[in-house]
C-alpha positions as CSV (number, residue, x, y, z in Angstrom):
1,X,0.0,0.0,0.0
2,X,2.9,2.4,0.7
3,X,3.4,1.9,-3.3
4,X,0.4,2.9,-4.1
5,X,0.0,6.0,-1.7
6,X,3.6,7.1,-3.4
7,X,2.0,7.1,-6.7
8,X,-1.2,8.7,-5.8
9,X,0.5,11.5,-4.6
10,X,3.2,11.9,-7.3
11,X,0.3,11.5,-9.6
12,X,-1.9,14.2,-8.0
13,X,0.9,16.9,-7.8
14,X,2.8,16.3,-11.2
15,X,-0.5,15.9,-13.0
16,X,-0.5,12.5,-14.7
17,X,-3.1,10.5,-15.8
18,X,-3.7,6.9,-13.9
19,X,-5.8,4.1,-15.1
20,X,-6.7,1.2,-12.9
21,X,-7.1,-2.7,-13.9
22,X,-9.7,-5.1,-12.2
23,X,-10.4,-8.4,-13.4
24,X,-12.8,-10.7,-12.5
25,X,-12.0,-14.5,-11.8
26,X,-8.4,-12.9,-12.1
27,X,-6.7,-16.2,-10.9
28,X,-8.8,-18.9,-13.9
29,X,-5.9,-16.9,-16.3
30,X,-2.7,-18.3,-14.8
31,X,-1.0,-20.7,-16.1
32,X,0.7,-23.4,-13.6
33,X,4.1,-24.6,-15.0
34,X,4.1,-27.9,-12.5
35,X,2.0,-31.4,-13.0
36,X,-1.0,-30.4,-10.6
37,X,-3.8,-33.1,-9.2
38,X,-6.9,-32.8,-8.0
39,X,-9.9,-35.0,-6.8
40,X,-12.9,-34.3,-9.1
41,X,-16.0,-32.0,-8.1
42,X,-18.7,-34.0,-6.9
43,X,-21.2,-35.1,-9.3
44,X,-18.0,-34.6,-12.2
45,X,-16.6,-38.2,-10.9
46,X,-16.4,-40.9,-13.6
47,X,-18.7,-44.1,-12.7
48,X,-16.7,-46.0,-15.0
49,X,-13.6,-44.6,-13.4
50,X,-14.3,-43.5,-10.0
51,X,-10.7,-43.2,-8.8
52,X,-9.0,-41.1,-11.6
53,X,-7.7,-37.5,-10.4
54,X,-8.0,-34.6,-13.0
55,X,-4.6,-32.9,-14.2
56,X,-4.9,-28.6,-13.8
57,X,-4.2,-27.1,-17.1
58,X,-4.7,-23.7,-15.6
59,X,-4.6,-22.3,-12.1
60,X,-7.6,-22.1,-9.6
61,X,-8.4,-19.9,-6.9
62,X,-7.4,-21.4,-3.9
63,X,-4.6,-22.7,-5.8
64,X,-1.5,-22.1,-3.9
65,X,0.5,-21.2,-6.9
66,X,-2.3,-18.8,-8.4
67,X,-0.9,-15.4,-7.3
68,X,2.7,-16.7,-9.0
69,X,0.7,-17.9,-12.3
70,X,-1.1,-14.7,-12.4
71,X,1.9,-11.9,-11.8
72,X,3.5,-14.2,-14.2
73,X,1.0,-13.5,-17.0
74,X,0.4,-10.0,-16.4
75,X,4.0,-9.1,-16.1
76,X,4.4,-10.6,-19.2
77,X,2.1,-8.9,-21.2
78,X,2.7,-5.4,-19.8
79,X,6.6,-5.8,-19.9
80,X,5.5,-6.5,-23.9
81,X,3.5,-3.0,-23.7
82,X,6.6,-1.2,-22.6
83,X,6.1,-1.2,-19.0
84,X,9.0,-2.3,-16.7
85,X,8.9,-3.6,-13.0
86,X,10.1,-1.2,-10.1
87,X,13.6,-2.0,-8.4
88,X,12.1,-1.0,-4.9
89,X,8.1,-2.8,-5.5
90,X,7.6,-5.2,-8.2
91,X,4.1,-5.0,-8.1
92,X,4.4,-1.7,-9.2
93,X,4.8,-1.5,-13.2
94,X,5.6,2.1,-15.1
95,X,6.3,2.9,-18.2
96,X,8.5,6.3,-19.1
97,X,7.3,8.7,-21.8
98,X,9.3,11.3,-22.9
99,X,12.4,12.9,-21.0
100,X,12.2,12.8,-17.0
């Protein structure tokens, strides 16, 4: 939060513009880079196999590697937009436009 407070204020005395992102079901976009198992949902269990497990393809929300897949997708795609990480918060993304 101290990141964000920072940048607020910078934003609000130097006059820049700020967008915010929120996405919905944000962690079903990650994708897991590790064999992951799970028992099936009840009522998705096979009677013809009832003790097969189903492999993740992507991540889920209580997923303990969900917040990784995710940062690892969206720092992807805005490092491709120009954007860079912070040294001090890399949460925080910029990206420079003319001479500072």
């Amino acid at each position: 939060m101290t990141s964000v407070r920072v940048v607020m204020t910078l934003a609000v005395c130097q006059g820049w513009k700020m967008w915010q992102l929120n996405v919905k079901n944000v962690f079903f976009y990650g994708e897991i880079d590790k064999d992951i198992f799970m028992i099936p949902p009840p009522g998705y269990v096979s009677e013809d196999h009832p003790g097969y497990v189903c492999k993740l393809r992507k991540s889920l929300y209580n997923l303990k590697q969900a917040p990784r897949a995710w940062y690892g997708k969206i720092a992807e795609y805005l490092q491709f937009c120009g954007y860079f990480a912070s040294d001090s918060d890399s949460s925080l993304f910029v990206k420079k436009k003319g001479e500072l």
